[in-house]
C-alpha distance (Angstrom), angle and dihedral (degrees) to the residues before:
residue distance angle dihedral
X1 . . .
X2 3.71 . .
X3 3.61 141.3 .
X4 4.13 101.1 -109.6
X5 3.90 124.5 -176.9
X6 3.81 105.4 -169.2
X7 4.23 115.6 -175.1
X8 3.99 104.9 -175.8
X9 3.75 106.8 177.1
X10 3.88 125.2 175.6
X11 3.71 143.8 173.0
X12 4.18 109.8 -129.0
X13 3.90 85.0 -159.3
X14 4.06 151.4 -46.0
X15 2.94 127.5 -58.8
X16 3.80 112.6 -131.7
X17 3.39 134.5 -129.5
X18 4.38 96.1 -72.4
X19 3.22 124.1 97.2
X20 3.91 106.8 -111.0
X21 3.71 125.8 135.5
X22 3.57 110.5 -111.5
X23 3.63 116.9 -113.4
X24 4.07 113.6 -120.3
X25 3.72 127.0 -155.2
X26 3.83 126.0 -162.6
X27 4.37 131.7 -168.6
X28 3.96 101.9 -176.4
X29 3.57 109.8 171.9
X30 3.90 126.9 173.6
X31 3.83 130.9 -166.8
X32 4.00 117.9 -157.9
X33 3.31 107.9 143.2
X34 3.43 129.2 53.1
X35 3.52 141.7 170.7
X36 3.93 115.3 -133.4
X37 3.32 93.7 24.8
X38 4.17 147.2 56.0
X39 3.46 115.0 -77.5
X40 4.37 121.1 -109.0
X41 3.62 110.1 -115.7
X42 3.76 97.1 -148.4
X43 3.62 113.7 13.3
X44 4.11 93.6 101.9
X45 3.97 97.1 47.6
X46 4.24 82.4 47.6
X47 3.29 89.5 56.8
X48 3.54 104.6 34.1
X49 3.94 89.2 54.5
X50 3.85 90.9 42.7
X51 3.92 87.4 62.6
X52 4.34 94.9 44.7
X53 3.98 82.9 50.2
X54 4.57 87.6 49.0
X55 3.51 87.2 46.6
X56 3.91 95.4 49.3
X57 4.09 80.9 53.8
X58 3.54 94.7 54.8
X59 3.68 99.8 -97.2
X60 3.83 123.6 157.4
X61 4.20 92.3 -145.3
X62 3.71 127.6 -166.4
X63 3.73 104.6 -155.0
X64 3.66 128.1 -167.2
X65 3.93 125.0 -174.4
X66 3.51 127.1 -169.0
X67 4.00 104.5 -8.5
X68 3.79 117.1 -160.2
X69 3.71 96.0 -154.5
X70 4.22 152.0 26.5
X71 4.28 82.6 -110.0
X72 4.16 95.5 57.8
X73 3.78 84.2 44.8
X74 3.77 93.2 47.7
X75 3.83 97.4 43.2
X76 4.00 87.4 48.7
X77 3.99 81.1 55.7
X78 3.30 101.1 49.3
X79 3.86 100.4 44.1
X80 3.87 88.1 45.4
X81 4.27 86.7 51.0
X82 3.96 89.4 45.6
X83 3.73 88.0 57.4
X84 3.70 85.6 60.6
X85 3.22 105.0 37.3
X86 4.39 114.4 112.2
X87 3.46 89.1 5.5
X88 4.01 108.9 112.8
X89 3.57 100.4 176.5
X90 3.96 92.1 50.6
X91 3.77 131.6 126.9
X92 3.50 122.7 -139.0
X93 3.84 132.6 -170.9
X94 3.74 135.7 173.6
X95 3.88 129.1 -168.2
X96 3.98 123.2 -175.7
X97 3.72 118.5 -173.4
X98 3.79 109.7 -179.6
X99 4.10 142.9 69.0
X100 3.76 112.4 -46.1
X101 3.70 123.9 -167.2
X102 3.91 139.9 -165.2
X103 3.78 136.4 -142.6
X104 3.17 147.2 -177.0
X105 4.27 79.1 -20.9
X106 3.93 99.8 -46.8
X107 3.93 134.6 101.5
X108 3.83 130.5 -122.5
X109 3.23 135.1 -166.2
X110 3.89 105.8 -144.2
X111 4.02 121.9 -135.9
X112 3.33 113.7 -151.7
X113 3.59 96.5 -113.0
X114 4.56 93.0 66.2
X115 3.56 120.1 105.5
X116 3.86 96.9 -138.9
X117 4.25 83.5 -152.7
């Protein structure tokens, strides 16, 4: 396992010629302590000051810290993803600070609940 920081930003559409503000969309999610294995030294405050500097932008942000399990991190997910759902000319962004790990040829964000064994 490895400490990852993924940033995955994308544009759901253009805005047209009007003058509305776009709507922005944030997942921030950092991973400090975990169970089974040594704790990250700065993967929280990354996170944590990634999400100040979103909300300075004019980001609406979802933040999770520390999940204990695949569900938090899924929920988190799924609320972030309804916030951009039917909205064209939305902004979305998401920020992982924590261990990642790959098998078998996919990713995973790690919860600090798994037993990478």
């Amino acid at each position: 396992m490895r400490a990852v920081f993924i940033i995955f930003f994308f544009s759901c559409g253009i805005l047209s010629g009007q003058d509305l503000k776009p709507e922005k969309y944030a997942l921030v999610v950092g991973v400090r302590t975990y169970k089974f294995v040594p704790p990250l030294q700065n993967s929280l405050n990354d996170a944590m000051d990634m999400s100040a500097v979103l909300k300075s932008k004019g980001f609406s942000v979802i933040e999770l810290y520390d999940p204990a399990n695949k569900r938090v991190i899924q929920e988190a997910v799924k609320r972030y993803f309804d916030l951009l759902r039917n909205k064209p000319s939305a902004t979305g962004m998401v920020f992982y600070s924590g261990h990642g790990m790959q098998v078998d040829g996919v990713n995973y964000l790690v919860p600090t609940q798994a037993n990478p064994q």
